[in-house]
N, C-alpha and C positions, 0 to 999 in steps of 0.2 A: 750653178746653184748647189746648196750642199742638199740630197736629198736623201731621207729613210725611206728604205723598203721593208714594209713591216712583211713579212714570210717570204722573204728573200731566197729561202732553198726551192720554195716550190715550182709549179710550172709555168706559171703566168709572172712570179716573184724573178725569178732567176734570169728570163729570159728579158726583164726589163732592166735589172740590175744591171746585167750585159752592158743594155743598151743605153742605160743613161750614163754609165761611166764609161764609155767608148764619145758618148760627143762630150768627154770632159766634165761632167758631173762631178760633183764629191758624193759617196754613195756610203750609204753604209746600210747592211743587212743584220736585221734581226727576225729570230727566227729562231726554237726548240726545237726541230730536227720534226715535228709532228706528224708530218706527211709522210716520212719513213715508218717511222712507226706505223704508221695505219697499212702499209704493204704488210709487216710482217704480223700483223693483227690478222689482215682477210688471207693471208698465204699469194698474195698475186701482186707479183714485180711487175715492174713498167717495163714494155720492151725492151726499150734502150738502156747498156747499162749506166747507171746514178754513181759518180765517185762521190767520196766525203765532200764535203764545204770546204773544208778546208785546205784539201788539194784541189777542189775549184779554183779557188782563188790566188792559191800557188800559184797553175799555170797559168793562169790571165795575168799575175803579176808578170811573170816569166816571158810571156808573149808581147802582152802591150807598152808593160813599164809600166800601168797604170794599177792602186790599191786601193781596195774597197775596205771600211771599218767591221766587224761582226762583231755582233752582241750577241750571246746565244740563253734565251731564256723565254720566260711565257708572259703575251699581253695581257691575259689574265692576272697578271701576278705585277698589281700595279706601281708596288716600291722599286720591282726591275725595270718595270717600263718608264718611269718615270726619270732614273738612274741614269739611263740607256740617251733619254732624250735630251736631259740637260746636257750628260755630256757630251754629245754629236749636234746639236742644238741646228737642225736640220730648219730650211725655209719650204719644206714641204716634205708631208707626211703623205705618202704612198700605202694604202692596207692593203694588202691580202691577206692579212696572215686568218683566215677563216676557215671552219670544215666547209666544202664547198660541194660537197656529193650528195643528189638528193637521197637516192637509193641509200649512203651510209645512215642519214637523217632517218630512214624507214626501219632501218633493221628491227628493232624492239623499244621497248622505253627510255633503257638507259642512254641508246645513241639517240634518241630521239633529243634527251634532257641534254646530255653530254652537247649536242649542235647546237640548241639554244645558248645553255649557259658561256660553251666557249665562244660564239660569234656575238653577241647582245653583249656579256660584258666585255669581251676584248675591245668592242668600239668605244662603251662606255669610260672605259680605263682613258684609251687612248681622245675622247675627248674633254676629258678631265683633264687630263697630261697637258694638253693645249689649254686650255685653260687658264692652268695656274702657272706654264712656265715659258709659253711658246703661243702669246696671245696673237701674233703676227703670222703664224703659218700657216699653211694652207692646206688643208686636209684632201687628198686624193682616193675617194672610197671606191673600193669595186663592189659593184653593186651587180644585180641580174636582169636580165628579161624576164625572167620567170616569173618577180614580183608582178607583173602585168596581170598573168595567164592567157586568157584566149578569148576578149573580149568580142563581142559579135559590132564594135564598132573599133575605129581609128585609133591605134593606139599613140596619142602624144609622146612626149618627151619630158616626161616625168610630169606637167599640171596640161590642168582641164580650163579652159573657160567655160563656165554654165547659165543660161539664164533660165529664173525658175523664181514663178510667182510676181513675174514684173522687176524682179531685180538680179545683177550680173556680178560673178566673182570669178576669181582665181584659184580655184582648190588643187590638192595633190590628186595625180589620176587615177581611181580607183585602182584599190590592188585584190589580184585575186591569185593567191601564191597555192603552189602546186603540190606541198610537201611540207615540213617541218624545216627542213634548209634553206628552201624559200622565204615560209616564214619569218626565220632567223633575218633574213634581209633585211624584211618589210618592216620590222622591229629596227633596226639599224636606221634605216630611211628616217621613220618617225622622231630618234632618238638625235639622228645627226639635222635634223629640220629645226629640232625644240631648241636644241645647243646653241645652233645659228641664230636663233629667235629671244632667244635670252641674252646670249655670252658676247654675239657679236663676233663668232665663230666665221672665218670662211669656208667654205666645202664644196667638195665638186664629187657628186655622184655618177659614178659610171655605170648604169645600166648596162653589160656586156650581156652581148649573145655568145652562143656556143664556139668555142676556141678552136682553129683545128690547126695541124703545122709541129712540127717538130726545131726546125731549123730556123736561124736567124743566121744576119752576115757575121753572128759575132760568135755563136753557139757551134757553128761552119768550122771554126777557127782550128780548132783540136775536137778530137772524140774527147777527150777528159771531160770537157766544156757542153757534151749533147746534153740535150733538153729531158722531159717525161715524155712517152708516149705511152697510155694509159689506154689499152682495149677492155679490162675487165667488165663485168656486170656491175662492180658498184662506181668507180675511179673513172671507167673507160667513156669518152665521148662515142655517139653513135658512129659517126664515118670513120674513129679508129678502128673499133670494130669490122666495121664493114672491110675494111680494107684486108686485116689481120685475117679475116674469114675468108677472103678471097684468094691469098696467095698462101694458107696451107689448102685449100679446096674445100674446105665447108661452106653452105650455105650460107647466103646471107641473113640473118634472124629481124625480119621488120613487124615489129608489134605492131599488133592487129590489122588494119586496113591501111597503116601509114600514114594515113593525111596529115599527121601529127607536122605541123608546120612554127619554125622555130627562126631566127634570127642568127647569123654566122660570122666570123669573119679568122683572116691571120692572124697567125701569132704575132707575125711582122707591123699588122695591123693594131692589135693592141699596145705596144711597147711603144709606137709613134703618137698613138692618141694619149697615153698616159704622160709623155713628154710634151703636148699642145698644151693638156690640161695646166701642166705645171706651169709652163712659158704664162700664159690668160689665166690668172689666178683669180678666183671669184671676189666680189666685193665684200666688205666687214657685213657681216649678219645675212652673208648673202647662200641658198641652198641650192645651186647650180644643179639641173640635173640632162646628162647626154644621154642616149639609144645610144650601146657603141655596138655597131657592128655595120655591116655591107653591103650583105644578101640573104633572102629569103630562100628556106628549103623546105621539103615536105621530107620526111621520113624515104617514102618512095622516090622522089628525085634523087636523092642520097645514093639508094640501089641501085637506081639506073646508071649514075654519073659513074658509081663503082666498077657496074658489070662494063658498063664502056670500057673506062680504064682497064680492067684486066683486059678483056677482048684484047686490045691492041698491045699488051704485051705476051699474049700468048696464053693467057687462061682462061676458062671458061669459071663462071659460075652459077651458081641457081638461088635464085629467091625463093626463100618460105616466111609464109606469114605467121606467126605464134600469139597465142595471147599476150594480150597486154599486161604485163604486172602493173600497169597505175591507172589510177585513177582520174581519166583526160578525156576527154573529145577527140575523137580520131580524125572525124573529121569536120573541119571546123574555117571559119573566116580568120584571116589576119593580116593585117596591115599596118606595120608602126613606121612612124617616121625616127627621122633617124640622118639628120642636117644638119646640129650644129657641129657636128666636130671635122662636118666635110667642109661646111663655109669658113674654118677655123685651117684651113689648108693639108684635110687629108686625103692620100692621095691612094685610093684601094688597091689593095692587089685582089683578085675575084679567085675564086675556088677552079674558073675549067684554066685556071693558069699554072695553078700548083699543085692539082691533085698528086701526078705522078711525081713527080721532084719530092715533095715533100710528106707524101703520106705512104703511097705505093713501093715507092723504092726504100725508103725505109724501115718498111714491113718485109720486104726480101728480105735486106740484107740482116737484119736480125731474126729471122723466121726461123731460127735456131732454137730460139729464145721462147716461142712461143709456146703455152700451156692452154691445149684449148679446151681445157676442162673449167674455162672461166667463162665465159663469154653467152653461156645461158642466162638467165633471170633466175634470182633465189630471191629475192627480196619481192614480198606484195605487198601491193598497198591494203591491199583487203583484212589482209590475217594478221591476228596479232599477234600469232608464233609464226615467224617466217622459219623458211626453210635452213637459210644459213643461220648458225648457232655460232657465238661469235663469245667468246672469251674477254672482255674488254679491260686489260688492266696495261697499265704501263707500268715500268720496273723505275723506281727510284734512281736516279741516276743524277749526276754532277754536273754544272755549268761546264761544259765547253764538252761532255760526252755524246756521243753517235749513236745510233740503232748498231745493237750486235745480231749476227746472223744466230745466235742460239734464241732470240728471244721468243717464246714459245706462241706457236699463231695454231687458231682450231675451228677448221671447216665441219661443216654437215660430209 
C-alpha cells in the first residue's frame, strides 16, 4: 500500500514508518521537525540520542535499499497539506502528527490554546484533504484512552448500547478527558465521526494506551535509526521514568497513593495494530473505533515491576509517594475492553517480557545522558501560574530546516 505518516519524526511516527516500509509499504513521512522543537523549548532531550530525518532516512536507505518520501512542513498549514497529499496520493492516511503531552497541554494558556488549535485543526485540514482529493482513503487516527477517563463502569470500545425510557440506541461512549490534550482528542473523535457521517469518510480511531519500549526489529538495525525515550515531567511516560530513576539511584516518584490505573502496551505493539488497521479498512461513512493496548497497570504495579527489575540487576531502589500535580482519582475502578485488534490477529508482547531488554538496559546504557533535574512535577493542574515558565516561540525557519542546538529554551 502507498501509506502517509503524518509526524513521521516522532516517537510512535517513526517507529511505524520503520515498520511499514520494512514489510514493503510505499511510506512517505510528513512532519515539521515540532517534536524537536518542543525539547529545546522545555531544556529536556530524550535519552537516546535523535539524529536528523534526514540522515534517518539516509541510513535506512543505506541498510535496507528501501526509501521513504518526506514532506517537511505543517498540517495546520492546509495548501502544504494538501500539496503533500495529492502528490503522494497515499491509500491511507496514518496521524500522529499531534501535541500529545498532557502536562505540555497544562503549562499556561497559550499551551493550553497552542494543543487545541494544533490537534483540532490539523485533523480538520487533514479531513478536508480527504475530502476533496483522496475520497477513497482511509484515515488511521491515533486517538487515546485518556478520552475515557475513569468511568466507575466498563469501559467499551469507543460506543455504548443504552436503553433508557423503553427504547435502545447506539451512542459514542461517554468521554470524560483528563486535561486540555485529552480534550484536543475528544474534539478530533467528534470531528472525524461528523466527516464520516456526512462525507462518507472512512476512519479508524485508535484509542491507544500508554506507549512503553524503545526498540523495534527495525530501530535494532543501527543506533542512527534508535527511537525517543522520553523520562521528563512533561514528554516523559511514567515507567520511563521509573526506570531512569532507578538506575541513576533516585527514588522512584508515584503520585499520590498510585492506583492511578491506565491501559499499556509495545511499541512493537503499536506499529502492528496500525498495520491490521490499514490491511481492514473501515467501510464508506463508516467511524471504526479500537482500545489499542494489552495490559492494565496501576501507577504502583509500575514501581513494583521496576524495583523488581532493578533488584535483579543489582540495584536497589526506594519508592516515595509525592503529590499529585493533576487533577484524577488515585484510586479508582477500571476496566476497558480492548478485542478487536486482537480478533483482527494481534499477537501481544506483555510488559514482564521486555521490561529489561527494552527499558532497563536502555536507561544504562545511556545513563550518561541523563539530567535528573527533570523528572519532578512543575506543571499543576490546579495553578494557573505553574511553576515551569516556558518561553513559547518558535524561530521562522525554511521548509526542509531542523531544530538548531542555539535555539533558546527557559526553565524556572
Amino acid at each position: 500500500m502507498k501509506i502517509a505518516v503524518l509526524g513521521g519524526d516522532g516517537y510512535c511516527g517513526w517507529a511505524t514508518a520503520l515498520y511499514l516500509s520494512q514489510k514493503g509499504h510505499s511510506v512517505a513521512i510528513v512532519d515539521n521537525y515540532a517534536r524537536r522543537w518542543w525539547d529545546h523549548e522545555l531544556g529536556a532531550l530524550t535519552l537516546t540520542p535523535i539524529r536528523p530525518l534526514t540522515d534517518r532516512l539516509r541510513v535506512w536507505q543505506n541498510l535496507t535499499g528501501k526509501t521513504m518520501e518526506m514532506f517537511v512542513g505543517d498540517v495546520t498549514d492546509y495548501d502544504f497539506l494538501a500539496s503533500s497529499l495529492k502528490s503522494f496520493e497515499p491509500e491511507a492516511i496514518v496521524h500522529f502528527a499531534e501535541q500529545r503531552s498532557a502536562p505540555y497541554s497544562m503549562i499556561d494558556r497559550k499551551h493550553a490554546v497552542f494543543t487545541q488549535v494544533n490537534n483540532v485543526v490539523g485533523t480538520l485540514n487533514v479531513l478536508f484533504a480527504i475530502r476533496e482529493f483522496l475520497p477513497d482513503c482511509h484515515l488511521v487516527k491515533l486517538g487515546t484512552m485518556g478520552e475515557y477517563g475513569t468511568p466507575n463502569i466498563d469501559i467499551e470500545e469507543g460506543y455504548i448500547t443504552i436503553d433508557y425510557n423503553g427504547r435502545r440506541d447506539t451512542v459514542p461512549f461517554p468521554k470524560q478527558p483528563g486535561s486540555f490534550y485529552h480534550l484536543s482528542k475528544v474534539h478530533d473523535s467528534h470531528n472525524i465521526m461528523f466527516a464520516c457521517k456526512i462525507w462518507g469518510i472512512r476512519a479508524t480511531d485508535l484509542n491507544q494506551g500508554v506507549v512503553y519500549g524503545t526498540m523495534t526489529e527495525e530501530s535494532a538495525l543501527d543506533e542512527a535509526l534508535i527511537n525517543r525515550f522520553d523520562y521528563d515531567d512533561v514528554f516523559g511516560t511514567v515507567l520511563n521514568r521509573f526506570c531512569v530513576q532507578a538506575v541513576i539511584g533516585q527514588p522512584l516518584t508515584v503520585y499520590g497513593k498510585g492506583g492511578q490505573t491506565r491501559g499499556f502496551l509495545d511499541i512493537r505493539d503499536t506499529v502492528r495494530c496500525v498495520e491490521i488497521a490499514c490491511h481492514h479498512p473501515a467501510n464508506r461513512g463508516e467511524c471504526r473505533v479500537y482500545n489499542q493496548f494489552t495490559e492494565q497497570f496501576s501507577i504502583m504495579d509500575l514501581a513494583r515491576l521496576t524495583e523488581a527489575a532493578a533488584k535483579k540487576m543489582g540495584l536497589t531502589v526506594e519508592i516515595d509517594h509525592i503529590p499529585d500535580p493533576r487533577v484524577e482519582a488515585e484510586q479508582h475502578y477500571y476496566n476497558a475492553k480492548h478485542s478487536k485488534l486482537i480478533d483482527l490477529g494481534l499477537q501481544p508482547h506483555y510488559l514482564s517480557d521486555s521490561l529489561l531488554d527494552s527499558l532497563m538496559n536502555i536507561a544504562i546504557k545511556y545513563r550518561d545522558r541523563v539530567d535528573a533535574s527533570l523528572m519532578l512535577p512543575q506543571v499543576n493542574w490546579r495553578e494557573p501560574k505553574n511553576e515551569r515558565r516556558i518561553q513559547m516561540s518558535m524561530p521562522t525557519r525554511s521548509a526542509g530546516a531542523e531544530p538548531r542546538a542555539e535555539v533558546k529554551a527557559k526553565r524556572a
